[in-house]
Backbone as CSV, one residue per row, in Angstrom:
resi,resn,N_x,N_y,N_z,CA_x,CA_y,CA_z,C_x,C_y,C_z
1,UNK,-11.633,3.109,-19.768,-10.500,2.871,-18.883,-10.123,1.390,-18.935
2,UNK,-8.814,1.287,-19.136,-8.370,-0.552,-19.646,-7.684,-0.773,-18.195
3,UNK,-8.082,-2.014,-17.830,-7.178,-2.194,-16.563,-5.910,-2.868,-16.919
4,UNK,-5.108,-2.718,-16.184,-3.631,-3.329,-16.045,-3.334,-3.672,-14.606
5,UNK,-3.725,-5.057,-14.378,-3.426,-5.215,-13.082,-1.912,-6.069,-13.121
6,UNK,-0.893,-5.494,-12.037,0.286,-5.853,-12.033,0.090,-6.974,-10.717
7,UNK,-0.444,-7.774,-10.890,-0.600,-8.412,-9.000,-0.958,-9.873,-9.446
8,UNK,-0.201,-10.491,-8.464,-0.203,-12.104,-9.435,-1.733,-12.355,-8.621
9,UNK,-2.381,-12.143,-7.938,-4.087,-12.820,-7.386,-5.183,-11.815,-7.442
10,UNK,-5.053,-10.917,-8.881,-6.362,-10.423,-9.169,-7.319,-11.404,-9.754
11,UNK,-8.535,-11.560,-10.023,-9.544,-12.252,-9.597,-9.336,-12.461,-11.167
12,UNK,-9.332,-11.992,-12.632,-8.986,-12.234,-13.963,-7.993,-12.373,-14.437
13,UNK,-7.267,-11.434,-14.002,-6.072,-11.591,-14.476,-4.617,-11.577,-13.990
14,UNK,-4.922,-12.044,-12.630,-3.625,-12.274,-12.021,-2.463,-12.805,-12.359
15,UNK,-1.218,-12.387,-12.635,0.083,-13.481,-12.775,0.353,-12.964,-14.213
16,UNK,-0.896,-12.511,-15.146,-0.985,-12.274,-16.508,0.461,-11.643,-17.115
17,UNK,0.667,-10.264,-16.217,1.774,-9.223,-17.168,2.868,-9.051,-15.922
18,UNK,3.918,-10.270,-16.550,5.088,-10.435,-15.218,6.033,-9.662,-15.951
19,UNK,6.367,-9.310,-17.112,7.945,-8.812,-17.604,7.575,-7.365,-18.479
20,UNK,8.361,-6.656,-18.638,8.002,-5.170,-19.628,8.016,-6.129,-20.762
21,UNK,8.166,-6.746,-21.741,7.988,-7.101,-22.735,5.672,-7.301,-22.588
22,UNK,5.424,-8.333,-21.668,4.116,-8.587,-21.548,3.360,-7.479,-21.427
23,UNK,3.972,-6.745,-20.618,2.892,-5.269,-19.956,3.013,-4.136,-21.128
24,UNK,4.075,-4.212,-22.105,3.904,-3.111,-23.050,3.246,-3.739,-23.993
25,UNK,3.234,-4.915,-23.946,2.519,-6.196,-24.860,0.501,-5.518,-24.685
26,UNK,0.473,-5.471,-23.886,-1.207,-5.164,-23.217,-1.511,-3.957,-23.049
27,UNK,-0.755,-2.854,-23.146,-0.745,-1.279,-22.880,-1.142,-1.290,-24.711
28,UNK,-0.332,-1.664,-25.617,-0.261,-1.411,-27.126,-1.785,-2.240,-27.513
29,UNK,-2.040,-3.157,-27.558,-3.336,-3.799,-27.358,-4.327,-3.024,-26.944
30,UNK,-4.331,-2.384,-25.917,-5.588,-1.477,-25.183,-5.641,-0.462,-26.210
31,UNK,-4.591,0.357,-26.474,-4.549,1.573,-27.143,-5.407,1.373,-28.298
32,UNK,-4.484,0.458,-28.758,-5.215,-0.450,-30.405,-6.377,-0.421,-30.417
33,UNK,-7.537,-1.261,-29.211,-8.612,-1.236,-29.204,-9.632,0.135,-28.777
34,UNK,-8.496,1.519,-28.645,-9.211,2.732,-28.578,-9.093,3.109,-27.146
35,UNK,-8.526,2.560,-26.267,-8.462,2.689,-24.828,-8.034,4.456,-24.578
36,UNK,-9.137,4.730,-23.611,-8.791,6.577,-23.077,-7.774,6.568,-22.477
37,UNK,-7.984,5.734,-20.931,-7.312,5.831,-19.348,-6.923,4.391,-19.608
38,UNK,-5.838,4.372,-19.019,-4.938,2.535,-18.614,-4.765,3.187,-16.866
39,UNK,-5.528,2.332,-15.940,-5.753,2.024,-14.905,-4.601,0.979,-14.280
40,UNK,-3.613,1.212,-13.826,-2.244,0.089,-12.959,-2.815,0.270,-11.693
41,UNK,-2.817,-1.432,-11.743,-3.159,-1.509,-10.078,-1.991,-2.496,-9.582
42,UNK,-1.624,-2.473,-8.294,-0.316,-3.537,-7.939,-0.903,-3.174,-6.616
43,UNK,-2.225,-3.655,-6.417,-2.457,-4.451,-5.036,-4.233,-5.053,-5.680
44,UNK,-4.135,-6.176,-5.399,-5.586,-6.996,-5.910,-6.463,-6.631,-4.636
45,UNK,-7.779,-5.834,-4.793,-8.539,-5.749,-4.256,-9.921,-6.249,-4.190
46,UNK,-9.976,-7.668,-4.740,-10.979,-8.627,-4.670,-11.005,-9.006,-3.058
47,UNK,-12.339,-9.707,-2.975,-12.645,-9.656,-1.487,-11.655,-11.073,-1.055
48,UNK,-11.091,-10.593,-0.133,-10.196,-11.552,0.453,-8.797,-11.257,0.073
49,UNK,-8.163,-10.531,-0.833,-7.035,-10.763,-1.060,-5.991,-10.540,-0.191
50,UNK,-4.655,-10.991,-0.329,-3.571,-10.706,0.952,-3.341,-9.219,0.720
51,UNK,-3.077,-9.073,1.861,-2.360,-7.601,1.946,-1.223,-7.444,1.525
52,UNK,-0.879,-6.604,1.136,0.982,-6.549,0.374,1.089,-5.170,1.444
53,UNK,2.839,-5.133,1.472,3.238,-3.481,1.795,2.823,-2.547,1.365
54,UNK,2.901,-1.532,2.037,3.363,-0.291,0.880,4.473,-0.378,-0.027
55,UNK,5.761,-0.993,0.838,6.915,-1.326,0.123,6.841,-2.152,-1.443
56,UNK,6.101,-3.213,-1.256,6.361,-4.070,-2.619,5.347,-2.927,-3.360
57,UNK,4.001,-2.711,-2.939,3.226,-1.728,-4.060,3.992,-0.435,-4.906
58,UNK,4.694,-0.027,-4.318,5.796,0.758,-4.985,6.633,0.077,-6.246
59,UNK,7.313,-1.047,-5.447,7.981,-1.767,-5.910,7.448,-2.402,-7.289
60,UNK,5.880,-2.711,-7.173,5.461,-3.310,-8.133,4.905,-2.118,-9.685
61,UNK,4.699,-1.105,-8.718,3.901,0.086,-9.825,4.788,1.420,-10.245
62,UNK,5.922,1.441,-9.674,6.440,2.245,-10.020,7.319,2.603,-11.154
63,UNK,7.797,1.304,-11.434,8.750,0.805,-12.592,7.787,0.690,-13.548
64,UNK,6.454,-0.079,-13.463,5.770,0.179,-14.258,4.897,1.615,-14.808
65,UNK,4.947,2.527,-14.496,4.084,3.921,-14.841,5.604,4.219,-15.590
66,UNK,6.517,4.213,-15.450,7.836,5.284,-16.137,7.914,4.157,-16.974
67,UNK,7.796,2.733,-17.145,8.205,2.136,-18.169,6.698,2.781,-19.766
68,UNK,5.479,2.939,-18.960,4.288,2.975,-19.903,4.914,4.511,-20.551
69,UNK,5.255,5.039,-19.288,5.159,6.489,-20.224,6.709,7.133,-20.614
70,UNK,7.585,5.933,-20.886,8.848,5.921,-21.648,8.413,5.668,-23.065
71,UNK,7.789,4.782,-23.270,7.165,3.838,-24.498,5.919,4.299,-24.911
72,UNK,5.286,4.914,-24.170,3.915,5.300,-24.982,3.269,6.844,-24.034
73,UNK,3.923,8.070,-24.390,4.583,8.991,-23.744,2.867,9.536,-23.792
74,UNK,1.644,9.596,-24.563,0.745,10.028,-25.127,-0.463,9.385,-23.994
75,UNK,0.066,8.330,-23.189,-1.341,7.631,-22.325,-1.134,8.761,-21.157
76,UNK,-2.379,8.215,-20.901,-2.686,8.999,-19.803,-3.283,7.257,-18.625
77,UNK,-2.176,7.329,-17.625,-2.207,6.988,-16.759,-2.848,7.287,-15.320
78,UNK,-3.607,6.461,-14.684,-4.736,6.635,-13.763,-3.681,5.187,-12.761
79,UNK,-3.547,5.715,-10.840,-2.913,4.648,-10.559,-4.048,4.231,-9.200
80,UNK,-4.120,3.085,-9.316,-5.183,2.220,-8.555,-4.172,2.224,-7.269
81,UNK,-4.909,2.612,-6.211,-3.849,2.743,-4.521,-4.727,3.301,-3.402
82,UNK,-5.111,3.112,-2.825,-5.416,3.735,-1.734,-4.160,4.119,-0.586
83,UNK,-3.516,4.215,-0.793,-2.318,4.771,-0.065,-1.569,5.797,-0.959
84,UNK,-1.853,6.957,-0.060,-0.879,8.399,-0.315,0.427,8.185,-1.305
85,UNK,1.673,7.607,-0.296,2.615,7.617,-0.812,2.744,6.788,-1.959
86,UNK,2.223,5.773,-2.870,1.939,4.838,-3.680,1.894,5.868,-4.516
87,UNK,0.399,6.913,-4.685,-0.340,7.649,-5.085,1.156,8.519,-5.957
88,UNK,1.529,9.437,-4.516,2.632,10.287,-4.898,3.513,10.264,-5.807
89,UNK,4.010,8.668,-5.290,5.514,8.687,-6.047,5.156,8.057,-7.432
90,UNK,3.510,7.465,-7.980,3.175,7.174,-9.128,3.213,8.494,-10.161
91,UNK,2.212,9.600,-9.660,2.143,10.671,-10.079,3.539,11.245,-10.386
92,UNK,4.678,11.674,-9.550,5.795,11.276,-9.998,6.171,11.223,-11.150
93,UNK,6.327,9.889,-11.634,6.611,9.040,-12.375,5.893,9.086,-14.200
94,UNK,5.191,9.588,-13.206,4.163,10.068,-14.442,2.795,9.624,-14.624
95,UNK,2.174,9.379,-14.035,0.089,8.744,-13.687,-0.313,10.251,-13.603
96,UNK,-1.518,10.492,-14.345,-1.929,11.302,-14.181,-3.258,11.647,-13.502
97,UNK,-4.206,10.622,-12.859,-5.196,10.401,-12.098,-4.965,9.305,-10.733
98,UNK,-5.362,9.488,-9.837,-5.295,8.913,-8.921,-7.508,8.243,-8.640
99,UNK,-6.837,6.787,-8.547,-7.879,6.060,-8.178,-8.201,5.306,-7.195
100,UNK,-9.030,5.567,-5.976,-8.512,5.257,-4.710,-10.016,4.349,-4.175
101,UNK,-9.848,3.465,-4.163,-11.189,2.302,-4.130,-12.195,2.913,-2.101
102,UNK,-11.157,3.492,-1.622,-11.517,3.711,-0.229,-12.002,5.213,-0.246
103,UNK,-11.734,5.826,-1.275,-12.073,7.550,-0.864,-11.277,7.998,0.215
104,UNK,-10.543,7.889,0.648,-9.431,8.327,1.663,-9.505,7.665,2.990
105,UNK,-10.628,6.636,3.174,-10.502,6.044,4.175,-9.556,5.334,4.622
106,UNK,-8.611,4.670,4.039,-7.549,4.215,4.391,-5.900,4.823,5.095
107,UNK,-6.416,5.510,4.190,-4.917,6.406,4.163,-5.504,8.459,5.267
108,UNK,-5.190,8.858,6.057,-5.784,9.549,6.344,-4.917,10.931,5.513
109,UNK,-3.307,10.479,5.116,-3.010,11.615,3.573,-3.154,11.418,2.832
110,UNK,-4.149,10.474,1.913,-4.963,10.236,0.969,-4.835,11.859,0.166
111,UNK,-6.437,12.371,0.833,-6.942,13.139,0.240,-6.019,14.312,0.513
112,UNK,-4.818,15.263,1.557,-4.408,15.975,1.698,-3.322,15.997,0.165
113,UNK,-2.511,15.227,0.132,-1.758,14.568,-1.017,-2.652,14.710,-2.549
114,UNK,-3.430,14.631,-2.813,-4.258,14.767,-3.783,-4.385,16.110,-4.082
115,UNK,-4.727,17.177,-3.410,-4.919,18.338,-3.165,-3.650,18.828,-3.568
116,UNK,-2.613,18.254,-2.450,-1.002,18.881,-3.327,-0.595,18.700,-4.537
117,UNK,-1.271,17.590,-4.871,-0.657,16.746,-6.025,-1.369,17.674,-7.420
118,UNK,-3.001,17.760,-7.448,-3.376,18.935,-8.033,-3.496,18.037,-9.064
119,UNK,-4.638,17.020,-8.704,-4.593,15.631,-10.157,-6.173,15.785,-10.124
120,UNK,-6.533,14.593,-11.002,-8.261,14.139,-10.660,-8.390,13.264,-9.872
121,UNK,-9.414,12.703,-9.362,-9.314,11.822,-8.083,-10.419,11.072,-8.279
122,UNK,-10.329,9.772,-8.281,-12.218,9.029,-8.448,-12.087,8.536,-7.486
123,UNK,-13.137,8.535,-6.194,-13.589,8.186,-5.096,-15.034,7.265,-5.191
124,UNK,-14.027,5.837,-4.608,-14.889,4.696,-4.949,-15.936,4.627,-3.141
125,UNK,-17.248,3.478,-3.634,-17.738,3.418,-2.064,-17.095,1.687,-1.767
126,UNK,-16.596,2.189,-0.452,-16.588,0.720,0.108,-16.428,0.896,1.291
127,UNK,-16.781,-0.191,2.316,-16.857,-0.345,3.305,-15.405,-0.916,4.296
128,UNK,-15.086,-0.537,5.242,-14.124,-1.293,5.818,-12.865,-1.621,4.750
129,UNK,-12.099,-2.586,4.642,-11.076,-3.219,4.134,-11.115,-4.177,2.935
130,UNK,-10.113,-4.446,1.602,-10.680,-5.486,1.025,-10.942,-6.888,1.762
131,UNK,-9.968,-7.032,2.642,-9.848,-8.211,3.201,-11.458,-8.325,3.919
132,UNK,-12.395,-7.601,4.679,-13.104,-7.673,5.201,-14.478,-6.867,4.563
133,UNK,-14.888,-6.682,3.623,-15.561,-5.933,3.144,-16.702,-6.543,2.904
134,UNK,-16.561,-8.172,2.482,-18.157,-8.550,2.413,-18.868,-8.947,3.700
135,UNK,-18.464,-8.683,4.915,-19.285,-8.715,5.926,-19.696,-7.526,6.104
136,UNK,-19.747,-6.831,5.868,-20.293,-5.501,6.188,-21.313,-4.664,4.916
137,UNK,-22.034,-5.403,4.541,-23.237,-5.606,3.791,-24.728,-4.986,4.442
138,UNK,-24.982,-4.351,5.453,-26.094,-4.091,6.475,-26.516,-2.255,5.838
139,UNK,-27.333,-2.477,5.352,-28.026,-1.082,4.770,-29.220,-0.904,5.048
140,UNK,-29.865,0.225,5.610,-31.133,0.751,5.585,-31.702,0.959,4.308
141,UNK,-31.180,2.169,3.504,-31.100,2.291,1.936,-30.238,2.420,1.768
142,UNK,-29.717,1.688,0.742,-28.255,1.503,0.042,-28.139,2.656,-0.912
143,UNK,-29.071,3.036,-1.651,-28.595,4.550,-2.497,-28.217,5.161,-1.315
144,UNK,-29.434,5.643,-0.518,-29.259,6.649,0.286,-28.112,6.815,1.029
145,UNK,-27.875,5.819,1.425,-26.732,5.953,2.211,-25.244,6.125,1.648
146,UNK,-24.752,5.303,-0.010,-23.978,6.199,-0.596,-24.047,7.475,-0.936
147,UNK,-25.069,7.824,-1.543,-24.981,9.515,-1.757,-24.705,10.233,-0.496
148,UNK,-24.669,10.107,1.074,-24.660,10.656,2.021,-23.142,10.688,1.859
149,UNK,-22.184,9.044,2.326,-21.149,8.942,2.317,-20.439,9.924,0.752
150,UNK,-20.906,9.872,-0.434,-20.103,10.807,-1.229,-20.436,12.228,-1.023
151,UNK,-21.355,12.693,-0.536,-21.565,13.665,-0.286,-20.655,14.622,0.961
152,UNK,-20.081,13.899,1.662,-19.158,13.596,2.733,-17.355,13.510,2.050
153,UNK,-16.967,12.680,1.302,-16.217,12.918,0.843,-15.801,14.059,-0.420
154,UNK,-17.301,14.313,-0.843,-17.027,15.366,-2.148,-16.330,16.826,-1.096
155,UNK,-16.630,16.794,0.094,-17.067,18.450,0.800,-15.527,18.179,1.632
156,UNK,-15.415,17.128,2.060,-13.786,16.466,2.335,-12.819,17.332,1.117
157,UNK,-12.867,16.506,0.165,-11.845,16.686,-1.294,-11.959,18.513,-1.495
158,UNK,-13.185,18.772,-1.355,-13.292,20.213,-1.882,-12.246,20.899,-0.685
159,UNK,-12.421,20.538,0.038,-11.854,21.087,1.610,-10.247,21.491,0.808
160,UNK,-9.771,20.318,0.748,-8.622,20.339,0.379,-8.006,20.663,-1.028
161,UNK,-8.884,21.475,-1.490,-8.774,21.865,-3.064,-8.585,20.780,-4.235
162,UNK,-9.522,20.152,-4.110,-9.354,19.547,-5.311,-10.636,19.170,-6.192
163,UNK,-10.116,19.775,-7.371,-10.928,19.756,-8.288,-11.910,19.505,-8.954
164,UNK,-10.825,18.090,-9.854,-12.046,16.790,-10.332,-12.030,15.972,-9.700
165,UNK,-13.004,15.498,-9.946,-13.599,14.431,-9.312,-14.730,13.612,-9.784
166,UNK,-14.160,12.591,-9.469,-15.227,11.216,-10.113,-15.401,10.669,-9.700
167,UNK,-17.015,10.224,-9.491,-17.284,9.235,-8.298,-17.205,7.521,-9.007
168,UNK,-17.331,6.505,-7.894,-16.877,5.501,-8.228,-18.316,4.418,-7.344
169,UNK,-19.477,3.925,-7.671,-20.364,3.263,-6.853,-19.560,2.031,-6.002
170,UNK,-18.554,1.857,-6.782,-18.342,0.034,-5.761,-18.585,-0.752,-6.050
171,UNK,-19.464,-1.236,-7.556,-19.832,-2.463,-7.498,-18.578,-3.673,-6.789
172,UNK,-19.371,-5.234,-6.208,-18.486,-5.996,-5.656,-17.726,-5.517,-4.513
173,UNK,-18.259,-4.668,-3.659,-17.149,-3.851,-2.746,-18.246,-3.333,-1.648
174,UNK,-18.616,-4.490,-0.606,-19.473,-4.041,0.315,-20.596,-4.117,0.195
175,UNK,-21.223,-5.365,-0.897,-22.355,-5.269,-1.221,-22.726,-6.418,-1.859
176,UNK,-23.544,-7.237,-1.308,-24.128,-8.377,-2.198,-24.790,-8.512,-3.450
177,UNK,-25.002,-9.723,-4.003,-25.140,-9.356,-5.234,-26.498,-8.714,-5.462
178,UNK,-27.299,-9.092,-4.879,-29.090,-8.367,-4.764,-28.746,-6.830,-4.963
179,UNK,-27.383,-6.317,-3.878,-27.646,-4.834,-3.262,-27.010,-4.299,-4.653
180,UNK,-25.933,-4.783,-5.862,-25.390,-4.284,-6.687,-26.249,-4.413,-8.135
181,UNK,-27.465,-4.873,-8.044,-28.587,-4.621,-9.040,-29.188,-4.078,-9.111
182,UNK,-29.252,-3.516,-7.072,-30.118,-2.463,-6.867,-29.499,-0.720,-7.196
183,UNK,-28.276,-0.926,-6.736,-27.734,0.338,-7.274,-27.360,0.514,-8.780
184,UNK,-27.174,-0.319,-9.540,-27.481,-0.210,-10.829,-28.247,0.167,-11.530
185,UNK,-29.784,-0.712,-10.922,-31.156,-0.480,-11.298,-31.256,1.330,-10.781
186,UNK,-30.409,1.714,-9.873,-31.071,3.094,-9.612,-30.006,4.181,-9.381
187,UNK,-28.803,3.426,-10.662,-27.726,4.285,-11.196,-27.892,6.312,-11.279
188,UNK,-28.868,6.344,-11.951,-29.416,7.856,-12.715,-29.591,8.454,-11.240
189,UNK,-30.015,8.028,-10.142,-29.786,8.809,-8.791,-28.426,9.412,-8.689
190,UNK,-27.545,8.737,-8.855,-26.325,9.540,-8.638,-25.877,10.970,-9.189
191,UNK,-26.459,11.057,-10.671,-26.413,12.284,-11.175,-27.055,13.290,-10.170
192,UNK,-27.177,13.659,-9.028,-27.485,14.194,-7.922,-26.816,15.200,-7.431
193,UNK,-25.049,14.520,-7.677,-23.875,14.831,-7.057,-23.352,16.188,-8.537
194,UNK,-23.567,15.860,-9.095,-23.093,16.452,-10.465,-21.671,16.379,-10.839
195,UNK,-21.380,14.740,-10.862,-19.825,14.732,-11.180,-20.038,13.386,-12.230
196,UNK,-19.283,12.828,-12.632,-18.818,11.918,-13.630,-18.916,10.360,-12.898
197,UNK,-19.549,9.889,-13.652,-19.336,8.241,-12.781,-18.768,7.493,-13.214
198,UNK,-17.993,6.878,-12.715,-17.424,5.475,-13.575,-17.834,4.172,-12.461
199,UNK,-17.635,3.363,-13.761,-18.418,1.905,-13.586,-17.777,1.307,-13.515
200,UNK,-17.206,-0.025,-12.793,-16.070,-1.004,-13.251,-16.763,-2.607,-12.437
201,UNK,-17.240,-2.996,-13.458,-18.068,-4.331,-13.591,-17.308,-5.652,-14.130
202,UNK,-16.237,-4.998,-14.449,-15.859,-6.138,-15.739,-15.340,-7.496,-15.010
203,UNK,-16.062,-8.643,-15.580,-16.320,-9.932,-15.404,-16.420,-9.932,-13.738
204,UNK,-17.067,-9.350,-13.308,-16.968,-9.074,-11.516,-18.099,-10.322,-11.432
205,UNK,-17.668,-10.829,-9.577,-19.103,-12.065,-9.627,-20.608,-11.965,-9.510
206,UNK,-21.039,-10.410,-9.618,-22.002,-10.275,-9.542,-22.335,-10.478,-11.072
207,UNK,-22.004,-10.422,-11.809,-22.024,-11.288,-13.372,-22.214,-13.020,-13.239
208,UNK,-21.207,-13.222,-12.574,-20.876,-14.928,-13.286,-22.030,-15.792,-12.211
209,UNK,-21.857,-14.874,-10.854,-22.676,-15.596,-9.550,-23.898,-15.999,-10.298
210,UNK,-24.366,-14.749,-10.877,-25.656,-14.708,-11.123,-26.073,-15.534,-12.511
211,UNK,-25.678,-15.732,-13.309,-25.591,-16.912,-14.178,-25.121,-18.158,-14.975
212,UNK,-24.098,-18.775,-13.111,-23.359,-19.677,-13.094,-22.155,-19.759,-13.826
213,UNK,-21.727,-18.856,-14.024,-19.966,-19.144,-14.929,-18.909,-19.079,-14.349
214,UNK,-17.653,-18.143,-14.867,-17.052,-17.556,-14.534,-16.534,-16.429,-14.631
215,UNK,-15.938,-15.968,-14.286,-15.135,-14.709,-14.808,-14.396,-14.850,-16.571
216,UNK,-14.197,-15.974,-16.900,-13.808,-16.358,-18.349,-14.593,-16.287,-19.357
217,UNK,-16.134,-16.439,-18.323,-17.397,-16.508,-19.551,-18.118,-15.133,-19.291
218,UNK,-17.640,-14.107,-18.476,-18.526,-13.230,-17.888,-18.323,-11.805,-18.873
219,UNK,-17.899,-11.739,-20.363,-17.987,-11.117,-21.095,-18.816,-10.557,-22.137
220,UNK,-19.892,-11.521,-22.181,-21.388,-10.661,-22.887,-22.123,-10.101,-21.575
221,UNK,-21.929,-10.692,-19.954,-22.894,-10.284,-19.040,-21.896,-9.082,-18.932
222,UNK,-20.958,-8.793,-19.293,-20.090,-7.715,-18.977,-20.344,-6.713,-20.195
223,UNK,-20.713,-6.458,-20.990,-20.967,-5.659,-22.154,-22.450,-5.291,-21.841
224,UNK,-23.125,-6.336,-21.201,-24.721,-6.111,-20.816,-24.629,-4.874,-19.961
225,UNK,-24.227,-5.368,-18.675,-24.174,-4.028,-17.822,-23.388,-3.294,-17.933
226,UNK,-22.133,-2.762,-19.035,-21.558,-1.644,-19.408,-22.646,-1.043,-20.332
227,UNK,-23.443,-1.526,-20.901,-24.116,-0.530,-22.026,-25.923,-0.122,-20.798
228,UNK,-26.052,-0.886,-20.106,-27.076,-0.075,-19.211,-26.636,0.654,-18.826
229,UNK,-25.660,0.892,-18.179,-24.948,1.801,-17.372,-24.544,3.010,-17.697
230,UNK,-24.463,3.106,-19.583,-23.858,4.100,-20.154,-25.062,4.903,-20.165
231,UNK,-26.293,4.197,-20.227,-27.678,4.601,-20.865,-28.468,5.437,-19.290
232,UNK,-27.987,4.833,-17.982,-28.236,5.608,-16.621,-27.105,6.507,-16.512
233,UNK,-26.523,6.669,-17.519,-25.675,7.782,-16.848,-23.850,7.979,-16.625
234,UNK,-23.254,6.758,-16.704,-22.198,6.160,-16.656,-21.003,6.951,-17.718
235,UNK,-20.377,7.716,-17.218,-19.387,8.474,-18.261,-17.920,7.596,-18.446
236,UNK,-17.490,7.205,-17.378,-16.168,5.684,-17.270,-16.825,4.556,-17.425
237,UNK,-16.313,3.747,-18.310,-15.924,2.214,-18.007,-15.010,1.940,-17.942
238,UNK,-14.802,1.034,-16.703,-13.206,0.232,-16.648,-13.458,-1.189,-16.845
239,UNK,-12.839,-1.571,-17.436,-12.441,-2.719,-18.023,-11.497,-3.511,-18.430
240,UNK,-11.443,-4.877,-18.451,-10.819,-5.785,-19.071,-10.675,-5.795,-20.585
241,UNK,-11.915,-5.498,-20.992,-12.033,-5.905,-22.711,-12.351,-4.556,-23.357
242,UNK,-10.914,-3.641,-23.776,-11.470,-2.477,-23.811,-12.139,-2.151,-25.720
243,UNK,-12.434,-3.481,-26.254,-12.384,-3.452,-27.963,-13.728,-3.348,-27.524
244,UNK,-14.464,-4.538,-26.871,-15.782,-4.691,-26.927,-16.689,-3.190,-26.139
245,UNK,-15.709,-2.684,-25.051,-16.488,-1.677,-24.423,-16.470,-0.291,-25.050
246,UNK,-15.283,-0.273,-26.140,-15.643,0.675,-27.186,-16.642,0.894,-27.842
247,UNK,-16.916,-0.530,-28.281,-17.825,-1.016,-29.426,-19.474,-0.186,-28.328
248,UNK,-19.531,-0.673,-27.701,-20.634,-0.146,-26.650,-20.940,1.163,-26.696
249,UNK,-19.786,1.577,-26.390,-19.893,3.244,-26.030,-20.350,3.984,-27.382
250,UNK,-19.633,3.273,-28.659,-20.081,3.998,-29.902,-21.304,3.461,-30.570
251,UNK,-22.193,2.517,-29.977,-23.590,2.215,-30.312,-24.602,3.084,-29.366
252,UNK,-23.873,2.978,-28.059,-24.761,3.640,-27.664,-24.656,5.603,-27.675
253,UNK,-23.785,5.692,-28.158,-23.314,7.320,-28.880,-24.243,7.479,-29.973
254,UNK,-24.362,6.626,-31.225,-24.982,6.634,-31.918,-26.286,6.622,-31.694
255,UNK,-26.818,6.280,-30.253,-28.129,6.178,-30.174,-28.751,7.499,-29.380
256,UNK,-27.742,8.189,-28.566,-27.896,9.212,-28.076,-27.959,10.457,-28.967
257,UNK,-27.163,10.265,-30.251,-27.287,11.410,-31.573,-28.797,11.401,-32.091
């Protein structure tokens, strides 16, 4: 999964793809490098970021999904939103997965909308709000207590007929960096649920924190924990660098043959 973030204060690549010339510029690039899913997000959900409308998130993602799938009619589009109507009028447009970082906590027609909509759905863990999410770090057991919470939303989603489903752990999203080594380190628990996981690590600060860089240099620690991850279990990667996380997936394919 290649990200495409449309939002000028995502944490890598903010400001990056301002005009359809740039963004079909980076859609053709991803493909190139073998990309499955192209992931549009047009709200930055790094910890702290401003809140935007619903209004501009439309505004920002909507033009973009009909421009990707005017020009490259063959992707399969996944739209980053925790809000229903975002969701809707992407699908619309033409997205064919909905990716919702809250699991319907935000939006309470989230998940009803999904069900109508009759898409796949990856349900991420996080706590509270982006804006407020790293205070709320307080776990008894941190597996335990996600598998409860997805276990909760899987029986939610089913409620409302829907299908697939893919769970999403959260790294960077309610969790310090100690607590996101720990759910890593004890990834293969999740296969519990019996659904598909995806991972989305890429250049996140639990990378750079942890061995002083940045997000600019956080691309071998980012290939590191995409290829553990594939090896506990990990069926998605989302990513920034979708050449190198190919390269991953087909070493470690080769090692699974």
């Amino acid at each position: 999964m290649g990200i495409l973030n449309i939002t000028p204060d995502s944490f890598y690549d903010g400001g990056k793809y301002k005009n359809e010339s740039e963004i079909l510029s980076r859609v053709e690039k991803m493909m190139r490098d073998g990309v499955d899913l192209i992931d549009l997000g047009a709200y930055s959900s790094r910890p702290g970021a401003k809140d935007v409308t619903t209004e501009e998130e439309l505004f920002r993602s909507v033009p973009v999904t009909e421009l990707i799938v005017k020009n490259f009619p063959e992707t399969i589009i996944s739209i980053d939103t925790f809000r229903s109507q975002v969701a809707k009028e992407n699908v619309l447009a033409g997205a064919s997965i909905i990716n919702d970082i809250a699991a319907g906590s935000l939006d309470a027609q989230m998940i009803p909308t999904v069900g109508k909509l009759q898409v796949p759905y990856i349900m991420m863990h996080m706590k509270q709000t982006p804006q407020d999410m790293q205070k709320h770090t307080e776990y008894q057991d941190i597996v335990r207590e996600m598998l409860y919470y997805f276990s909760e939303k899987v029986s939610e989603a089913r409620s409302y007929g829907i299908n697939d489903l893919i769970i999403d752990p959260g790294f960077g999203f309610a969790k310090t960096l100690e607590q996101n080594y720990e759910v890593l380190n004890k990834l293969e628990l999740f296969d519990i649920l019996e659904l598909p996981i995806l991972v989305g690590v890429s250049r996140k600060s639990m990378i750079y924190k942890l061995l002083n860089s940045s997000p600019v240099e956080a691309l071998n620690g980012t290939t590191v924990i995409n290829t553990i991850s594939l090896m506990k279990g990990a069926n998605i990667l989302r990513v920034h660098d979708v050449k190198e996380a190919v390269e991953a997936v087909k070493i470690y394919n080769q090692l699974k043959d």
